[in-house]
C-alpha positions in Angstrom: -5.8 -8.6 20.6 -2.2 -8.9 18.7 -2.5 -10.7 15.5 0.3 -12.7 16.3 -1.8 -14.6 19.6 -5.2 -14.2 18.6 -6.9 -17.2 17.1 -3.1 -19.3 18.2 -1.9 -18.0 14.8 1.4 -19.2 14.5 3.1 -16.9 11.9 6.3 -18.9 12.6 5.3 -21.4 10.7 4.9 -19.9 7.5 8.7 -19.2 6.1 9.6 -16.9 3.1 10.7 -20.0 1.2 7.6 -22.1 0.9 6.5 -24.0 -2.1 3.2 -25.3 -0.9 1.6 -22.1 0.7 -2.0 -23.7 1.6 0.0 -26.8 3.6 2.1 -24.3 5.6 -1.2 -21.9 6.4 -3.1 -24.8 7.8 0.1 -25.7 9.9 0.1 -22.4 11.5 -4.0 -22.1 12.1 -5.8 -20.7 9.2 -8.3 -20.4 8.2 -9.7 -18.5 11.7 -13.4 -18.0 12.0 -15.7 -16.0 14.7 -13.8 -12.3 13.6 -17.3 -11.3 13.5 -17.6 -9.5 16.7 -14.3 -8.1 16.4 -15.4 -6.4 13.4 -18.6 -5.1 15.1 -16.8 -3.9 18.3 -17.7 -0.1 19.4 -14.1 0.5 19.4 -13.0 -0.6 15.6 -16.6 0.9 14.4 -15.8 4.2 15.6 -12.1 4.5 14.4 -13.5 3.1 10.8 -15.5 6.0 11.2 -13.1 8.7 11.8 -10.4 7.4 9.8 -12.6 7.6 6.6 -13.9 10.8 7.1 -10.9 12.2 8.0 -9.3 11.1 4.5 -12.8 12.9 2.7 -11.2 15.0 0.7 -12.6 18.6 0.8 -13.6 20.3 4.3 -17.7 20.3 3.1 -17.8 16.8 3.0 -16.1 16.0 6.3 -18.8 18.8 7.7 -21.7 16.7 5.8 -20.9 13.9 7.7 -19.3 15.0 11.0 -19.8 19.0 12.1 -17.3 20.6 13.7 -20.2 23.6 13.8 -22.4 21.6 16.1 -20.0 18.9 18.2 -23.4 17.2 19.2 -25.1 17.0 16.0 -22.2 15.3 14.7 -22.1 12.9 17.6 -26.0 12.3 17.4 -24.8 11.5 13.3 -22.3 9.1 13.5 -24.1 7.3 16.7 -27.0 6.7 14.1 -24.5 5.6 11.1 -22.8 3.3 13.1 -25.9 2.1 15.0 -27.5 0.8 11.2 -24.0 0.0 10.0 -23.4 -2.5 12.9 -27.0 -3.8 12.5 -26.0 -4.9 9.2 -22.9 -6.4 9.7 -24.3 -8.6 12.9 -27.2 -9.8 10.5 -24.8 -10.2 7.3 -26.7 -7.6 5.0 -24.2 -5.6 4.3 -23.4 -5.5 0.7 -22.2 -2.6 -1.9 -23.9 -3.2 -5.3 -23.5 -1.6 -8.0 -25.6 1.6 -7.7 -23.6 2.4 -4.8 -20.5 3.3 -6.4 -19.5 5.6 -8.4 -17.2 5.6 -11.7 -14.4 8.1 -12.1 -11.6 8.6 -15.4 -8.1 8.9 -13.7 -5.2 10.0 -15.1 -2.6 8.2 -13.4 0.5 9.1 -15.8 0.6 7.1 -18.5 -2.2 5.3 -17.8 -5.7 6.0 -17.6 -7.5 3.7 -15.2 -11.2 3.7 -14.6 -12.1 3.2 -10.6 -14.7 2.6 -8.7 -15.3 5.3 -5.4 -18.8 3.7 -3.1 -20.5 6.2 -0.7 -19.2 7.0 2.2 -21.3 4.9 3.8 -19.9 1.7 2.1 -16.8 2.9 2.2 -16.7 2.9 6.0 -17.9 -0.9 6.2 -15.7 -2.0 3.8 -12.9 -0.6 6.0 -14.1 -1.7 9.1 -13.8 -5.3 7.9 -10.8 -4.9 6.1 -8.7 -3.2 9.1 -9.4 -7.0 10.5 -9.1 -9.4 7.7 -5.9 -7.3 6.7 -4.5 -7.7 10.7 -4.6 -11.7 10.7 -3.6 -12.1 6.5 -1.0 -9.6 5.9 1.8 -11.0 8.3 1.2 -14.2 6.0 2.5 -12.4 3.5 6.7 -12.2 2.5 8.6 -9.1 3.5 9.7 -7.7 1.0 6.3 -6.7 -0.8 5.0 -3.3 0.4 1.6 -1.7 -1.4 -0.9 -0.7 1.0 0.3 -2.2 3.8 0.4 -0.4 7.0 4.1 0.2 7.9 5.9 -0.2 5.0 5.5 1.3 1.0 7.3 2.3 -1.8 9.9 4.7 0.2 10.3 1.7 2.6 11.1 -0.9 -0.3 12.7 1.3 -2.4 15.4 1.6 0.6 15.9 -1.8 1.1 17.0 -2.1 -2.2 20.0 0.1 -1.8 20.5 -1.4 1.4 20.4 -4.8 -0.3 23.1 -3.4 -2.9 25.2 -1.8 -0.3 25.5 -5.2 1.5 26.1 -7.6 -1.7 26.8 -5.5 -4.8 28.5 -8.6 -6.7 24.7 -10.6 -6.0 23.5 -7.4 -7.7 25.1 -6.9 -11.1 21.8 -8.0 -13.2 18.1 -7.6 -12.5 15.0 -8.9 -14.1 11.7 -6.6 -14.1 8.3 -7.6 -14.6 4.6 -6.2 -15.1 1.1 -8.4 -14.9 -0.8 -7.5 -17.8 -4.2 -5.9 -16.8 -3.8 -7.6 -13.1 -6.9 -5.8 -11.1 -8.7 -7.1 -14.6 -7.6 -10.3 -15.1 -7.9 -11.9 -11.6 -10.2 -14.8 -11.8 -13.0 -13.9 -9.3 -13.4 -17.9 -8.5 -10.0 -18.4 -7.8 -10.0 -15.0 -5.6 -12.5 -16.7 -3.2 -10.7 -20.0 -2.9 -7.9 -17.9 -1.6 -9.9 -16.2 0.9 -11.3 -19.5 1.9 -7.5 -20.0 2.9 -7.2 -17.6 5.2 -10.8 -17.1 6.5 -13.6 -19.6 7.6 -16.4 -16.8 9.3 -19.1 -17.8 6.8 -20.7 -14.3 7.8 -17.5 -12.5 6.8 -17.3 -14.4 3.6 -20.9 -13.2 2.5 -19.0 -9.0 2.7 -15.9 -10.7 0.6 -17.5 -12.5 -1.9 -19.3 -9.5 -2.4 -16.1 -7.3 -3.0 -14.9 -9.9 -5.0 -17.8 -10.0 -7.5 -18.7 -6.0 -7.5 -17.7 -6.1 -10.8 -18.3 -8.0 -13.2 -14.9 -9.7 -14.4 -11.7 -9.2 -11.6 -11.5 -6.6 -8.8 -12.9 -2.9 -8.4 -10.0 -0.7 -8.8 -11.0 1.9 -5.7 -12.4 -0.8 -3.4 -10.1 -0.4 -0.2 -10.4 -4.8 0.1 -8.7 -5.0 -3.5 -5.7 -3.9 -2.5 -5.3 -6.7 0.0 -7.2 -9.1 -2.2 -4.5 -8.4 -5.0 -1.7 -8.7 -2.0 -3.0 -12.4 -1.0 -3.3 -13.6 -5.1 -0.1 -13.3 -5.5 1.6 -14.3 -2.5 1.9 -17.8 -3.3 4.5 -16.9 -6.1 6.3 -14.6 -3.8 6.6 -17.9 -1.3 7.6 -19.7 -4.1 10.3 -17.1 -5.4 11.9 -17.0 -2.3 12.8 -20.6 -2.6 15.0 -19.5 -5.9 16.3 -16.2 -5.8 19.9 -15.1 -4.2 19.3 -14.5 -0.7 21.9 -13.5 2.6 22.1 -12.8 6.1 22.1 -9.0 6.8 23.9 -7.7 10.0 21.1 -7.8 11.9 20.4 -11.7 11.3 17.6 -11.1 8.8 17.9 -13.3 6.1 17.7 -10.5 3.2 15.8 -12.3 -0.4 16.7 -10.3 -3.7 13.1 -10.2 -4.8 10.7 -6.9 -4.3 7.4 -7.2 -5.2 5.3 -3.6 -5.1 1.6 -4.8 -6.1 2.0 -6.7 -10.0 5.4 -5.6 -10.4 8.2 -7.7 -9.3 12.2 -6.8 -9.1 14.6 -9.9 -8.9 18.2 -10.0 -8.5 21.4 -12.2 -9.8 25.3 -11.7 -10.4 24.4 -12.7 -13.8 21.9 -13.0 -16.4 21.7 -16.5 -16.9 20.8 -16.9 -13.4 17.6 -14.7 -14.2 16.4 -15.8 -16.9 16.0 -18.7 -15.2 14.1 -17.2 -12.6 12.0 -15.5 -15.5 11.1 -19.1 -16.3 10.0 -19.9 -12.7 7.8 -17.0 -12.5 5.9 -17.0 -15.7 5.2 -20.7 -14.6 3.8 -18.7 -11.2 1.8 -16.5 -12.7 0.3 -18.6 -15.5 -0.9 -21.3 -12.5 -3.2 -18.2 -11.4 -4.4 -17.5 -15.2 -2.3 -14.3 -15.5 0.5 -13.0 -18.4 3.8 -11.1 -18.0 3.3 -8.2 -19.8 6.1 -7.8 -22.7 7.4 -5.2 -21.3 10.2 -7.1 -19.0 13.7 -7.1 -19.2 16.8 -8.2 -18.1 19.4 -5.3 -17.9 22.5 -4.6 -15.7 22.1 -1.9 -12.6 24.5 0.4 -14.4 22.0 0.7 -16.8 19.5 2.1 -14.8 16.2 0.2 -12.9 13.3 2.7 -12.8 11.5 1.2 -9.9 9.3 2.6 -7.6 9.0 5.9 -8.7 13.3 6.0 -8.9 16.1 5.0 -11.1 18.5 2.8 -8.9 21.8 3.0 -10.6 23.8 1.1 -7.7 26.2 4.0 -7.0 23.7 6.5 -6.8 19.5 7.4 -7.5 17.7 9.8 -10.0 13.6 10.5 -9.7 11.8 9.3 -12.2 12.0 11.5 -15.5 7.9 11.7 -15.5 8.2 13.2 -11.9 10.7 15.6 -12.5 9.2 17.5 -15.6 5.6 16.8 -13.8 7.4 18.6 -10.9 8.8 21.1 -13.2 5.8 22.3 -15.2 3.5 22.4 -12.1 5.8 25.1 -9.9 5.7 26.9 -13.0 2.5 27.7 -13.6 1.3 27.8 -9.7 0.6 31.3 -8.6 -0.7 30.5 -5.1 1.8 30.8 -2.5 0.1 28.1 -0.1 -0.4 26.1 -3.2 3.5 26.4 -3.9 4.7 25.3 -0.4 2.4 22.3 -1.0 4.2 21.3 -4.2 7.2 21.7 -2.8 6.0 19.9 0.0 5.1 17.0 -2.2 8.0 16.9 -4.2 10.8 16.8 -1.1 8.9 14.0 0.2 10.2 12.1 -3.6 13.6 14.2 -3.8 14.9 13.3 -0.5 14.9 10.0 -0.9 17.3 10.3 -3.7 20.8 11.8 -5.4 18.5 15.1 -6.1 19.8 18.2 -3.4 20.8 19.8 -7.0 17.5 19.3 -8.9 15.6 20.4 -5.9 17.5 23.6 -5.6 17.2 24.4 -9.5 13.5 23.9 -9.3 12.4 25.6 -6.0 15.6 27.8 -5.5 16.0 26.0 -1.7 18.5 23.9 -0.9 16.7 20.2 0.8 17.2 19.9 4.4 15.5 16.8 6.6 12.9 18.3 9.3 15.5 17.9 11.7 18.1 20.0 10.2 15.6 22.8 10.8 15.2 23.2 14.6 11.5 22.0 14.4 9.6 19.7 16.4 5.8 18.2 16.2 3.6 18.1 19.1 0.1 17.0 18.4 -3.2 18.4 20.2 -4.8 15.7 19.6 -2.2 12.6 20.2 -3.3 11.9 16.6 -0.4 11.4 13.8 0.1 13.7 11.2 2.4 13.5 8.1 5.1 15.2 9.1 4.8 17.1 5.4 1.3 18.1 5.9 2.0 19.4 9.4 5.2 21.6 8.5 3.0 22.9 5.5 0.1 23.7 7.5 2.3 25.1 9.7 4.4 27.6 7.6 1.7 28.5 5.6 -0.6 29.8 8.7 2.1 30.8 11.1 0.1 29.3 14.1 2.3 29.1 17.4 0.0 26.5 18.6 0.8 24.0 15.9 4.2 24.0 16.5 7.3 24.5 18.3 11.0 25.9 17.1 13.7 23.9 19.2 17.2 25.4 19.6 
């Protein structure tokens, strides 16, 4: 059932500006309760299934849990998976504790995060009751914030900004640029369940929140697939509440178009100058501070010709670089590589960046092609399957095996 009927949601009710975000949720239906059985059905049980496995990430453990070797065995496996995992969401005993997850070191950059991966077991319930809270929450949230939600992301926002500046340039001249401090770390774990409570009254359901909630002990698991929509909902008060303040217009289209991106904890506001935004850098540290968070010191307040490195770009107005850290990552990698298939997928990975900005030149330097869009090359996808494929992964797959079945040169 569509989000937008089911429970008599009424999403219409919840506007972009909104200073009081618990009044307008009640308005428009929340919190919704009995989402129990829709999280038990066959139907989203087995897609949970498949969709988890399918993102394991070497061959051997996607053959551990479903074999391609024997179709029936694998069947007969995930029949008896699902069978105990739907036992134990009906009866509310699901839970991931601690000995269930694993801790991992990643190197994310500059940063070094510690994260939290649970068995694949866990891992499959906690999506199967995410893919339903997330369908009835996320169209609560504003438009213009875009991490881990289905249908939009950092290539999505990232072009809205330049559409934004394309459209009103003189709203654009300044732009203020924020950070939470330790944000997965610092959310309150008390106030993270009086949000929930907002949106979601299934007492059942609750019990498997709470329970993400309070995995560790102080603020969110970093790995859990619910804290990235936990983290989403935390902060979408202030987002409401920005939207009532920052420069806004009407696009072409009719949309009413605010300055103000938010891509997890960091935020990107616009004004035509800076007085404007460091009044709006008032408003949001009050935000922030009302949910027990701190603006890391880190901000600023710069003019575009200066450069905002956002999103894995630097937006200069006129035109767009890649991020420095991604080109001399880039760089060093296609250097060293010595595996042909291994190359295409670098390359691969670093056209699905470069296109996106001013970079034809840099991508010819480093690979010695010059960038063209799928398109331009006479090829088209036609799945097997009628599953989707990343249109990257497919032409790699496809160049680096040569397989006629996979797919087909159009002229």
């Amino acid at each position: 059932m569509d989000a937008v009927t089911a429970h008599n949601i009424k999403y219409d009710l919840i506007p972009q500006e909104c200073s009081n975000l618990p009044a307008a949720l009640k308005r428009a239906g929340f919190p919704i309760s009995n989402i129990l059985d829709e999280i038990t059905s066959d139907e989203n049980l087995s897609e949970g299934f498949d969709y988890v496995i399918s993102h394991l990430e070497t061959a051997q453990q996607r053959e551990k849990y479903y074999s391609k070797l024997d179709p029936a065995k694998g069947q007969r496996d995930k029949r008896q998976l699902l069978a105990r995992l739907k036992k134990e969401l009906q009866d509310g005993t699901f839970r991931i504790r601690p000995e269930n997850i694993r801790e991992m070191i990643v190197d994310d950059g500059p940063k070094v995060r510690i994260v939290q991966a649970p068995r694949v077991y866990h891992r499959i319930g906690c999506h199967v009751i995410m893919v339903v809270v997330e369908k009835y929450v996320n169209p609560t949230l504003i438009t213009n914030t875009a991490a881990s939600i289905k249908g939009r992301g950092m290539h999505w926002l990232f072009h809205r900004i330049v559409d934004d500046y394309n459209a009103v340039p003189e709203l654009m001249q300044d732009y203020y640029q924020n950070d939470i401090q330790g944000y997965y770390d610092n959310i309150e774990q008390e106030g993270m369940k009086s949000v929930i409570r907002l949106y979601i009254a299934d007492l059942v359901v609750l019990g498997f929140l709470d329970n993400f909630i309070t995995l560790m002990p102080r603020g969110l698991s970093k790995g859990l697939r619910s804290s990235q929509c936990f983290a989403n909902l935390y902060l979408s008060p202030v987002d409401h509440v920005m939207c009532c303040h920052v420069p806004k217009y009407i696009a072409e289209d009719g949309e009413v178009r605010y300055l103000y991106q938010r891509y997890m904890d960091d935020a990107a506001m616009w004004g035509a100058e800076k007085r404007q935004l460091w009044k709006l850098r008032d408003i949001y540290h009050s935000e922030v501070a009302k949910l027990g968070l701190t603006v890391k010191n880190t901000e600023a307040i710069r003019p575009i010709t200066e450069g905002i490195d956002y999103l894995g770009f630097v937006f200069y107005g006129t035109h767009s670089r890649l991020r420095k850290r991604t080109k001399k990552k880039a760089a060093r990698h296609l250097s060293e590589v010595k595996s042909r298939k291994r190359r295409q997928e670098l390359i691969g990975s670093f056209k699905g960046m470069a296109c996106h900005a001013d970079c034809k030149h840099l991508y010819y330097k480093l690979t010695h092609t010059y960038m063209k869009k799928f398109g331009e090359l006479g090829i088209s996808y036609k799945p097997e399957d009628g599953k989707s494929v990343s249109p990257v992964r497919w032409y790699l797959s496809a160049v680096s095996r040569t397989d006629p079945l996979r797919y087909t040169i159009t002229k």
